[in-house]
C-alpha positions as CSV (number, residue, x, y, z in Angstrom):
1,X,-8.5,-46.0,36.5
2,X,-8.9,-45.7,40.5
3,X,-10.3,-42.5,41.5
4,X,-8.3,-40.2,43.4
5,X,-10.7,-38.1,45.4
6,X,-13.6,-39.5,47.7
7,X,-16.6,-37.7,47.5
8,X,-19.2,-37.1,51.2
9,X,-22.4,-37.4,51.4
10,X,-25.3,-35.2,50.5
11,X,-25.8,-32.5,47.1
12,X,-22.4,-30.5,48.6
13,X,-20.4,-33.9,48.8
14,X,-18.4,-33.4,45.7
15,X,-16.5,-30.7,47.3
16,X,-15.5,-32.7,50.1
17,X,-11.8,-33.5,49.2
18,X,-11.7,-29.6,48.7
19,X,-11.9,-29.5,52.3
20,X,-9.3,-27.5,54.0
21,X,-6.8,-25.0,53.4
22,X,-4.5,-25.0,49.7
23,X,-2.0,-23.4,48.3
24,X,-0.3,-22.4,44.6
25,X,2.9,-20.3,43.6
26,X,2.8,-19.5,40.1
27,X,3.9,-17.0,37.5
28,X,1.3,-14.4,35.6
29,X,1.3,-11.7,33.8
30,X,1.9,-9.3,36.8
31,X,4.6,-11.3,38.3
32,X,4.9,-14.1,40.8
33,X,1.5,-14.8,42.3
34,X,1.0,-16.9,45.5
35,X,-3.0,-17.9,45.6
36,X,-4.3,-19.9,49.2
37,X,-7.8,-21.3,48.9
38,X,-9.4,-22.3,52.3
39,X,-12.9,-24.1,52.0
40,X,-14.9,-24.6,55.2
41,X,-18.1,-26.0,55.8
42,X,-20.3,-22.9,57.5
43,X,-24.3,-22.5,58.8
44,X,-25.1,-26.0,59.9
45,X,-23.1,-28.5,57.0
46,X,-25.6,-25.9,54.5
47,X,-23.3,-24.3,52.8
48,X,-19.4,-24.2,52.2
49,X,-17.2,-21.0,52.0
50,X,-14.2,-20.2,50.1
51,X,-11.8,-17.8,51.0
52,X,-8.8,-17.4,48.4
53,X,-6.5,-14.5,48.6
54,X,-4.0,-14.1,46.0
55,X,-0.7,-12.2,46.0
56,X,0.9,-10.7,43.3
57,X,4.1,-9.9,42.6
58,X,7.5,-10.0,45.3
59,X,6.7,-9.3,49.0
60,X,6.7,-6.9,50.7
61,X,5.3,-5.0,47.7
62,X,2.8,-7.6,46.6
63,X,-0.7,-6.6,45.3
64,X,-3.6,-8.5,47.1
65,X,-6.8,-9.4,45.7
66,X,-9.6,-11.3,47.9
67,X,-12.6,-13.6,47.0
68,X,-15.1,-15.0,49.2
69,X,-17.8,-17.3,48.0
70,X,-20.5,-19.6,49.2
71,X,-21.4,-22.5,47.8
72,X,-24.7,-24.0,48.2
73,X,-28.1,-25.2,47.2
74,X,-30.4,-22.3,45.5
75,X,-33.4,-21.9,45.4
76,X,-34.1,-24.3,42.2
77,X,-32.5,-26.9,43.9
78,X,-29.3,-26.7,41.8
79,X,-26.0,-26.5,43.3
80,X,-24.7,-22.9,43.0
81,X,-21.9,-20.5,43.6
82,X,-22.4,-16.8,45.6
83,X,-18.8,-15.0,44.9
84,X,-17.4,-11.2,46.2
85,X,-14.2,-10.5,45.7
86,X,-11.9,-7.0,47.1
87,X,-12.6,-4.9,43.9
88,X,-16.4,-4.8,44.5
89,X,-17.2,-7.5,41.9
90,X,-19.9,-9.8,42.1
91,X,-20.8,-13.3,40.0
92,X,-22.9,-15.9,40.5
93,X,-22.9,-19.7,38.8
94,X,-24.3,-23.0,38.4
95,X,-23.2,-26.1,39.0
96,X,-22.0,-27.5,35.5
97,X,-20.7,-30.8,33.7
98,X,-16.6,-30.3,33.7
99,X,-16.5,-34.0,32.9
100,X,-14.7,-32.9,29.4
101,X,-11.6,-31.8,31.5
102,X,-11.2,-34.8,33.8
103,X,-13.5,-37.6,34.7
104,X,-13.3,-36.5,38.3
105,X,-13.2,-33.2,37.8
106,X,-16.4,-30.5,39.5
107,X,-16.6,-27.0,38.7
108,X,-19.5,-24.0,37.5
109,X,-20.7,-22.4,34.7
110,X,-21.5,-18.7,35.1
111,X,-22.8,-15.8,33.2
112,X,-19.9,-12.8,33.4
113,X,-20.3,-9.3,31.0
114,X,-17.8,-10.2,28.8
115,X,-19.6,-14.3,28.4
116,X,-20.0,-17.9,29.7
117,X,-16.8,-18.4,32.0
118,X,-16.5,-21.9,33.8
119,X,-14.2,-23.2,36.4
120,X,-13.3,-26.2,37.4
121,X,-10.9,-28.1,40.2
122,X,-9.9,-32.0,39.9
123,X,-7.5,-34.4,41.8
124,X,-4.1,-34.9,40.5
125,X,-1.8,-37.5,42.1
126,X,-0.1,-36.9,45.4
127,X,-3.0,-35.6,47.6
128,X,-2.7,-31.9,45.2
129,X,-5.8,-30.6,43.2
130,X,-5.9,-28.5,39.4
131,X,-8.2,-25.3,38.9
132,X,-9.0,-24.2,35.7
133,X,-10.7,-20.9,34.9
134,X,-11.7,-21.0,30.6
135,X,-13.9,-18.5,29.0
136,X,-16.2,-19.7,26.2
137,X,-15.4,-18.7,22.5
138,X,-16.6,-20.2,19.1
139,X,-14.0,-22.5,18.8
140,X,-14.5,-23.5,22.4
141,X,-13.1,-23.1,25.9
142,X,-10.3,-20.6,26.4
143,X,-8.1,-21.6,29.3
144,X,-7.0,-18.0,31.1
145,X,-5.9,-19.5,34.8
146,X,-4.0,-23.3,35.3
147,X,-3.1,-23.9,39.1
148,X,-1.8,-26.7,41.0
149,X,-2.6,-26.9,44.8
150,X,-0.9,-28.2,47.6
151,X,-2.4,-28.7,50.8
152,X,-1.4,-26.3,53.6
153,X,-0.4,-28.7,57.1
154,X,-2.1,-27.3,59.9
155,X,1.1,-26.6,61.5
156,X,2.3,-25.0,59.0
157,X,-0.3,-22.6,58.0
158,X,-0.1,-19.0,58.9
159,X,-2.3,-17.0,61.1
């Protein structure tokens, strides 16, 4: 099977087809919920950062929740993932084998208080991208969160 994404150079060049801005109109729990992901590469090509803010519910009275994470090498030399989000939260992960969900596919593992999480993103066909978020369980992975992305155009993208 031809792959679908093209990966840069260097240790961040899998994320390279994540470059630019995304966005995915779903359903959950509380509502309709309207997620944009922007990744940019920031501090010299070192690191990338991901900005996702997700909307829930119909506007004007939609609930927003923020994320900002870097993504870089650490200090061991393994690929990792910095993230804050707008209700004070912090995590931190590792880059992980995802390999199980799609060849293609990259994500992280990471150690949250209530156990392992991972997520993962991979191409579909089209130019969109799938993330994942599972949690870990004795049976195996638990899928909470399924999004499809689209890209944002340029011109189309609010300010």
């Amino acid at each position: 099977m031809a792959k679908l994404w093209k990966k840069g150079r260097g240790k961040l060049g899998c994320f390279t087809p994540l470059l630019g801005s995304w966005i995915s109109e779903s359903t959950s729990p509380m509502g309709p919920v309207r997620c944009t992901r922007t990744f940019e590469r920031v501090l010299g090509d070192n690191y990338l950062r991901l900005i996702a803010r997700w909307e829930f519910g119909n506007v004007p009275k939609s609930k927003v929740y923020e994320e900002m994470a870097i993504i870089g090498v650490g200090d061991e030399g393994v690929i990792s993932f910095w993230s804050f989000t707008s209700d004070g939260k912090k995590s931190m992960g590792v880059l992980a084998d995802v390999t199980d969900l799609n060849p293609e596919a990259v994500g992280f593992e990471a150690k949250m208080p209530a156990g392992i999480a991972r997520m993962a993103y991979w191409p579909e066909i089209g130019g969109r991208f799938r993330w994942v978020v599972e949690s870990k369980t004795r049976k195996g992975w638990n899928r909470m969160v399924d999004h499809h992305y689209d890209p944002i155009l340029p011109s189309f993208e609010k300010t």
